[in-house]
ROZA-427112 format. One record per residue: residue in three letters; x, y, z of N, C-alpha, C in turn. Coordinates in steps of 0.2 Angstrom, whole numbers, plus 5000, padded with zeros to 4 digits. Layout:
N
ALAXYZXYZXYZ/...
This chain:
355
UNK470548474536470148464530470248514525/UNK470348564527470548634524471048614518/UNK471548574521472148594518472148524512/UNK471548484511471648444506471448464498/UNK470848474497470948534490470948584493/UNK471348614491471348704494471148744490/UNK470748734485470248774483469548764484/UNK469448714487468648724489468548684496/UNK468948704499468848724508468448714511/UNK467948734511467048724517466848644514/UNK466948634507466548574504466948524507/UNK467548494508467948464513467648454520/UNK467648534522467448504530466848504529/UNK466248504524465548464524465448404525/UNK465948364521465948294522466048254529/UNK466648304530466848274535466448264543/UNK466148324543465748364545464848314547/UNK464748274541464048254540464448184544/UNK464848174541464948104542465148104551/UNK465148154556465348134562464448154565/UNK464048194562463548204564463048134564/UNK463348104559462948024557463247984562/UNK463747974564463947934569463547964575/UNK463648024576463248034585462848074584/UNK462448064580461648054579461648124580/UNK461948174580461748264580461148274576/UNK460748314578460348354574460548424572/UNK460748454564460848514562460448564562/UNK460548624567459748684566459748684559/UNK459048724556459048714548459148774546/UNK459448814551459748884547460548874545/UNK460848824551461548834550461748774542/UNK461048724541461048684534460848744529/UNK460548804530460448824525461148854522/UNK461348884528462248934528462548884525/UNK462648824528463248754523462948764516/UNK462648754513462348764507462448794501/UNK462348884506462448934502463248954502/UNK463648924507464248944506464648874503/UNK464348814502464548744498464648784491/UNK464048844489463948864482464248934479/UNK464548934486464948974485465648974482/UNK465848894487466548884485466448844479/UNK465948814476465848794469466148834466/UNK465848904468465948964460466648974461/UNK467048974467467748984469468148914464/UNK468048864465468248824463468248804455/UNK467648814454467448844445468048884442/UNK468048954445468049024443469049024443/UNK469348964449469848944447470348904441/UNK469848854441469948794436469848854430/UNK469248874429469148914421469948964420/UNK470248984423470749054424471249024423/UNK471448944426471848914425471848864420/UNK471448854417471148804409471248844406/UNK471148904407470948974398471748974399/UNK472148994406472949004405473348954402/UNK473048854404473548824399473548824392/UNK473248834391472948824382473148904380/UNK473248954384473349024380473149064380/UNK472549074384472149114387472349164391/UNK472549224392472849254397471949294401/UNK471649334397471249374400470749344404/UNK470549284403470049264406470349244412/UNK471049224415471249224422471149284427/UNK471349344424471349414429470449414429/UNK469949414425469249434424469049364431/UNK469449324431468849244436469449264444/UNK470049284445470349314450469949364455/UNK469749414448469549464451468749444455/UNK468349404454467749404455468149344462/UNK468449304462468849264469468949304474/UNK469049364470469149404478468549414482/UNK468049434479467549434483467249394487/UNK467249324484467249264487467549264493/UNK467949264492468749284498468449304503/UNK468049374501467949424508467349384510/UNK466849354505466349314511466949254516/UNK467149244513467549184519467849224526/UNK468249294522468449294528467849344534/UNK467249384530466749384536466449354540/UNK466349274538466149234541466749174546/UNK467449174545467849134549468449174551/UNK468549224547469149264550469549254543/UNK469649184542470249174537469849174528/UNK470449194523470349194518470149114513/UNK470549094516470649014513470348964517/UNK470948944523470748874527470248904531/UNK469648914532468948924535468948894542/UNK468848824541468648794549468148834551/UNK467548834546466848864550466348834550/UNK466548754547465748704549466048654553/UNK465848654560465748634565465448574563/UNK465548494567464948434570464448494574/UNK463848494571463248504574462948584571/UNK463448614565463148664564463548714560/UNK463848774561464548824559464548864566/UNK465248884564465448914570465148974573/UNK465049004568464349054572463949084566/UNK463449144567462849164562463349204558/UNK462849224554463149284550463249344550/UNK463749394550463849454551463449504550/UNK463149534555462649584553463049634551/UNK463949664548464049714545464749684543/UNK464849704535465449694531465949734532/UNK466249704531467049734535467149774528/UNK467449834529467649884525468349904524/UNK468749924517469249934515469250014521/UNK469850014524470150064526470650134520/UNK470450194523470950254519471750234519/UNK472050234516472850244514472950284510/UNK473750284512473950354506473750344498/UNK473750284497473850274490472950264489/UNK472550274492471950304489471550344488/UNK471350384485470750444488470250434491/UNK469550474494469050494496468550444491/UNK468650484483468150434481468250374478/UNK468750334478469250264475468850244483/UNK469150244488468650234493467950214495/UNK467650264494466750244492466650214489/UNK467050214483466750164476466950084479/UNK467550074483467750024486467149984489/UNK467050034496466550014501465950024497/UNK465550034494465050074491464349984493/UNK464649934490464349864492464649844500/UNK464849874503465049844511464649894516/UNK464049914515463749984519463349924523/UNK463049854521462549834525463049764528/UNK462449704529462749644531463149614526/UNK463349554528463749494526463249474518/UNK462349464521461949454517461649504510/UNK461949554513461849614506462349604502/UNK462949594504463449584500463649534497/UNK463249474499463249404495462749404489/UNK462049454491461649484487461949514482/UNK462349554482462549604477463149574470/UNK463349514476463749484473463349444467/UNK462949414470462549364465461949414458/UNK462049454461461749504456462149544451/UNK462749544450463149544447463649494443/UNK463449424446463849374445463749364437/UNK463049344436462749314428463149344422/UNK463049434423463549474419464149444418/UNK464549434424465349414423465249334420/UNK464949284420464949234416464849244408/UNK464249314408464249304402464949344397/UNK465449374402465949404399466349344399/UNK466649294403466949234403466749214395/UNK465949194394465749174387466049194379/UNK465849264382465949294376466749274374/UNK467149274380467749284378468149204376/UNK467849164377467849084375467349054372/UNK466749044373466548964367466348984363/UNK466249064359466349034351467049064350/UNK467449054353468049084351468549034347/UNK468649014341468948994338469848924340/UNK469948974341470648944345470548894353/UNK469748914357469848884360469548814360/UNK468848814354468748774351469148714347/UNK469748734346470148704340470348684346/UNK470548674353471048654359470448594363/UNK469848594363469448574366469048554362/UNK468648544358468248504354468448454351/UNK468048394352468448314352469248294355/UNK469048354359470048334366469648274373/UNK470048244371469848184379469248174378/UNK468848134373468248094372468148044377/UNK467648054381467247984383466847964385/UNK466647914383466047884381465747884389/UNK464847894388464747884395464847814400/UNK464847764397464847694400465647694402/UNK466147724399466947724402467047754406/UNK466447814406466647884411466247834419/UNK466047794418465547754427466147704425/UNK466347664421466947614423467347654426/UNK467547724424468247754426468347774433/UNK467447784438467447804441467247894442/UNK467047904435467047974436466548004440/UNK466448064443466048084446466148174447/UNK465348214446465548294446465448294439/UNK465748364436465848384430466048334425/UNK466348294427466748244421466248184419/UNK465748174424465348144423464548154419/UNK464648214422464048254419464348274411/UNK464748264411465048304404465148244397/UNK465048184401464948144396464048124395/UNK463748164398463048134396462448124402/UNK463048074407462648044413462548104418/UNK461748114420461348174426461348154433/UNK462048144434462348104442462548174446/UNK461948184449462148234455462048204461/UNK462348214465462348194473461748224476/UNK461748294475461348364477460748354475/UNK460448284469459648284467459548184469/UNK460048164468460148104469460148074477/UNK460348104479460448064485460548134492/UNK459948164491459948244495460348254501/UNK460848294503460948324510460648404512/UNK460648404519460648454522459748494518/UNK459848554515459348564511459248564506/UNK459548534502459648534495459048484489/UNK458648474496457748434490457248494491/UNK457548564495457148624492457548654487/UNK457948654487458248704481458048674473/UNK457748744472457848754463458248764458/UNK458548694455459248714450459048644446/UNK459648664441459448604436460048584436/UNK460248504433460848494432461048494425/UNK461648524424461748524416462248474414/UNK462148444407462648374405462748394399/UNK463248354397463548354390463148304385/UNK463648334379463148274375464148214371/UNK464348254371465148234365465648204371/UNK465648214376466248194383466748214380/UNK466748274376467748294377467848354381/UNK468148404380468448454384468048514384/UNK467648534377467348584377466448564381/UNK466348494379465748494383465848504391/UNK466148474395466548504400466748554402/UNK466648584398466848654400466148694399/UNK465748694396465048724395464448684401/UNK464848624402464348574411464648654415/UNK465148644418465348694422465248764422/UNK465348784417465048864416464348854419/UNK463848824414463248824417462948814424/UNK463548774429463448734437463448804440/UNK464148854436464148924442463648934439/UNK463348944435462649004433462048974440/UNK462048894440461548894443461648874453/UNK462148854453462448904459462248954463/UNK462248984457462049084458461349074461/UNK460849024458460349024460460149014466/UNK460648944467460548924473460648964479/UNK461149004478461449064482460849124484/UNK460449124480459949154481459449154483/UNK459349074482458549044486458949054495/UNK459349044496459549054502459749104505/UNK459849144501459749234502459149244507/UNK458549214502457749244503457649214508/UNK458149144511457649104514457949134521/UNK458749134521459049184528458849234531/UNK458549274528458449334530457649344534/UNK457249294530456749264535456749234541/UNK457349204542457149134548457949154551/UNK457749184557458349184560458149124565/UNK458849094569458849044572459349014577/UNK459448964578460348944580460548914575/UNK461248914575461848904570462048814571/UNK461948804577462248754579462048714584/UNK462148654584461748604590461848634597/UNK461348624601461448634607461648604613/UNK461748514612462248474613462748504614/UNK463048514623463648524622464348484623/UNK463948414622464348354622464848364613/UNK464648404609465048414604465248484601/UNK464648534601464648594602464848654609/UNK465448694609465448724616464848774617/UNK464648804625464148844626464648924625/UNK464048954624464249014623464749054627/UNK465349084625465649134631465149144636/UNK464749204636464349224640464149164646/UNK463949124645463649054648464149004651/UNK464949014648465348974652465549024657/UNK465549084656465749114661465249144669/UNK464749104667464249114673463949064676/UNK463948994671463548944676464248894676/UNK464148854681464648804682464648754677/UNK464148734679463948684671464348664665/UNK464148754662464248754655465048744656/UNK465348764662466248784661466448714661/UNK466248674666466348604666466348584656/UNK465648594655465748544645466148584642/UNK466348654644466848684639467648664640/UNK467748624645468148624647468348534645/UNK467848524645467848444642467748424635/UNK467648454633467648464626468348494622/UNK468548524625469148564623469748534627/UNK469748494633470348464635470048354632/UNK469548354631469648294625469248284618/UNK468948324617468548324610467848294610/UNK467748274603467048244605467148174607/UNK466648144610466748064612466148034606/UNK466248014601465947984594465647914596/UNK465047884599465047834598465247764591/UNK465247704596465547654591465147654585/UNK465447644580464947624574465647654567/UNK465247664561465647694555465147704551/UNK465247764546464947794543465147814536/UNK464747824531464947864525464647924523/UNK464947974522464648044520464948054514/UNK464548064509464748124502464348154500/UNK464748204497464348274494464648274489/UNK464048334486464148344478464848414478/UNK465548384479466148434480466148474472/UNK466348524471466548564465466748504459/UNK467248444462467648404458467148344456/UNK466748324463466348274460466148244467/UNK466248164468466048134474466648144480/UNK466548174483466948184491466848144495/UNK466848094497466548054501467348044509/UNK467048044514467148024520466947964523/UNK467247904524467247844527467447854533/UNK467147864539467547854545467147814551/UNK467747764552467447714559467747744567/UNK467347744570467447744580467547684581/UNK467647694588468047664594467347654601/UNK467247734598466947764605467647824609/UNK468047814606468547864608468547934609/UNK468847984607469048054606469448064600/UNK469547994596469948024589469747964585/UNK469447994580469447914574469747864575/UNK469547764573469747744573470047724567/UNK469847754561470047764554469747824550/UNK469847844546469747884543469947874535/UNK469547864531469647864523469347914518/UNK469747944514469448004511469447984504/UNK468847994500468747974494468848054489/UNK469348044486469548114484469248114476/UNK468848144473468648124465469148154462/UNK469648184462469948204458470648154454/UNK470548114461471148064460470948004455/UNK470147984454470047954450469847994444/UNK469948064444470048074434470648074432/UNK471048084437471948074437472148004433/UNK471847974435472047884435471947874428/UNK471247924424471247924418471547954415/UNK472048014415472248024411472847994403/UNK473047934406473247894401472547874394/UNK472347864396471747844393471447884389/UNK471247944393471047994389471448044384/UNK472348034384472848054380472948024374/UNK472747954374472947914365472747924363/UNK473147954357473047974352473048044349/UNK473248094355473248144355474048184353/UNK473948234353474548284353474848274360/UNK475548314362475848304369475248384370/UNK475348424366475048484368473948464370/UNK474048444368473248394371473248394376/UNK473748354379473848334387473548394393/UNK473848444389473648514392473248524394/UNK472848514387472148544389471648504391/UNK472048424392471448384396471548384404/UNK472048394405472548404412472048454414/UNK471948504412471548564414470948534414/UNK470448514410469948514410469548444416/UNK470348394418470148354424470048394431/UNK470348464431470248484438470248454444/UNK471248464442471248424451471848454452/UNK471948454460472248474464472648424467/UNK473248414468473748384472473648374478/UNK473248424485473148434490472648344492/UNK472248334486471648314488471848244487/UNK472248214481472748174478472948134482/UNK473548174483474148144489474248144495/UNK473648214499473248184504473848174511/
């Protein structure tokens, strides 16, 4: 699931994820729903912080790619405190994530090519947990939006590229199929996250922000403002984690394995680790749909059983593919250099596309 948008990774395997739990009726502890959540809003700002660096680069923009890079890497490091890897995760589990959160951040190591205090100032945010350093990052964060701003929406050239590029009317953008920023950018307040709630997302505090013009700069002003409120979300989950410790993961170990410690000392447990891991889970019959509210828009998972140990279908409903579908539509009449910047402004990924 990783590898279909490869910029927003966890949000992939959340659908995929809800949609096997719906089928075999899992209950999720509501810590490891709060962890989906705060890391869903993570890879939003990953996914934002991309498209922004690569939208400012099509149209001409060079500095605002290295400023939204630079702030990715951080991102980075949470992903990889929490699963090992930078990118493809695989750390939401059917019934939960693969495990809690690190009670210490992994720290840049000395080399010859740094000094003593280059060093410190490195580690300086890596002295506590996983959860200080998501804190410091969000406390930091609003700053670098407002440097993002300054450096585009009243800037002149970017507004000549974007204001009235790829108009559309709210009523075309629901024919079209839109959904996410493209839809919100024309007017309509269609979030999945207020609309139709998962996980924990009917406590969190955010608002959703929508366009008024449906072209490329309103679009871009939805988005900006989604990482602002992201950040928030990030932070109600901050305050709420550090309160409520728990388990991470279903205790069912018809889909969930028992802890090393516990396979290695009852028989029991070594039999379900062993069954699990030499057939998978066994999903009762039935079929399901799960979507979330993806970075792009509506992610949806269609998947029917058997009763087997492997789907008996699987359909992925990718939102990028239908703003794609639009772009003929939204190019009459424009310049070829247009193209550009509505191409950017659909943010899409090939991975999720072509599948």
């Amino acid at each position: 699931m990783d590898r279909l948008d490869y910029v927003s990774m966890m949000c992939n395997e959340h659908a995929y994820c809800l949609a096997i739990e719906r089928l075999a009726g899992v209950e999720v502890p509501i810590r490891a729903q709060y962890i989906r959540v705060m890391f869903d809003e993570i890879t939003r700002i990953l996914n934002h912080l991309l498209w922004l660096g690569c939208h400012a680069l099509d149209v001409g923009g060079m500095t605002v790619f290295l400023y939204a890079f630079r702030e990715r890497e951080d991102l980075f490091d949470m992903y990889e405190a929490v699963s090992g890897a930078r990118m493809h995760a695989a750390y939401y589990r059917p019934g939960g994530v693969y495990r809690d959160l690190p009670d210490r951040m992994p720290q840049y190591r000395a080399q010859h090519t740094r000094n003593a205090r280059t060093l410190a100032q490195m580690n300086e945010n890596r002295q506590g947990s996983l959860l200080d350093f998501i804190e410091d990052f969000a406390r930091r964060f609003p700053g670098y939006v407002d440097d993002y701003e300054t450096l585009l929406t009243d800037n002149r050239i970017w507004k000549q590229r974007t204001v009235g590029i790829g108009v559309v009317s709210p009523e075309r953008a629901m024919a079209l199929g839109f959904t996410g920023a493209m839809l919100r950018g024309s007017g309509v307040p269609w979030d999945l996250r207020k609309k139709q709630p998962y996980e924990v997302y009917d406590r969190m505090d955010f608002d959703i922000p929508v366009g008024v013009n449906g072209d490329c700069y309103d679009r871009y002003l939805v988005r900006m403002e989604e990482m602002r409120q992201s950040n928030r979300i990030i932070r109600q989950c901050i305050d709420w984690l550090r309160a409520n410790p728990g388990p991470v993961i279903t205790a069912s170990h018809k889909v969930a394995p028992p802890s090393r410690e516990a396979m290695k000392t009852n028989m029991e447990e070594l039999i379900h680790h062993f069954k699990l891991f030499t057939e998978g889970i066994h999903v009762p019959p039935g079929e399901a749909y799960a979507a979330i509210e993806h970075p792009k828009g509506e992610f949806g998972v269609y998947a029917i059983s058997d009763g087997a140990n492997k789907p008996y279908r699987i359909k992925l409903r990718a939102p990028d593919f239908a703003h794609l579908a639009a772009l003929d539509e939204m190019s009459r009449g424009h310049m070829i250099a247009d193209v550009v910047a509505i191409i950017g402004t659909q943010d899409i990924v090939f991975g999720s596309i072509d599948r």
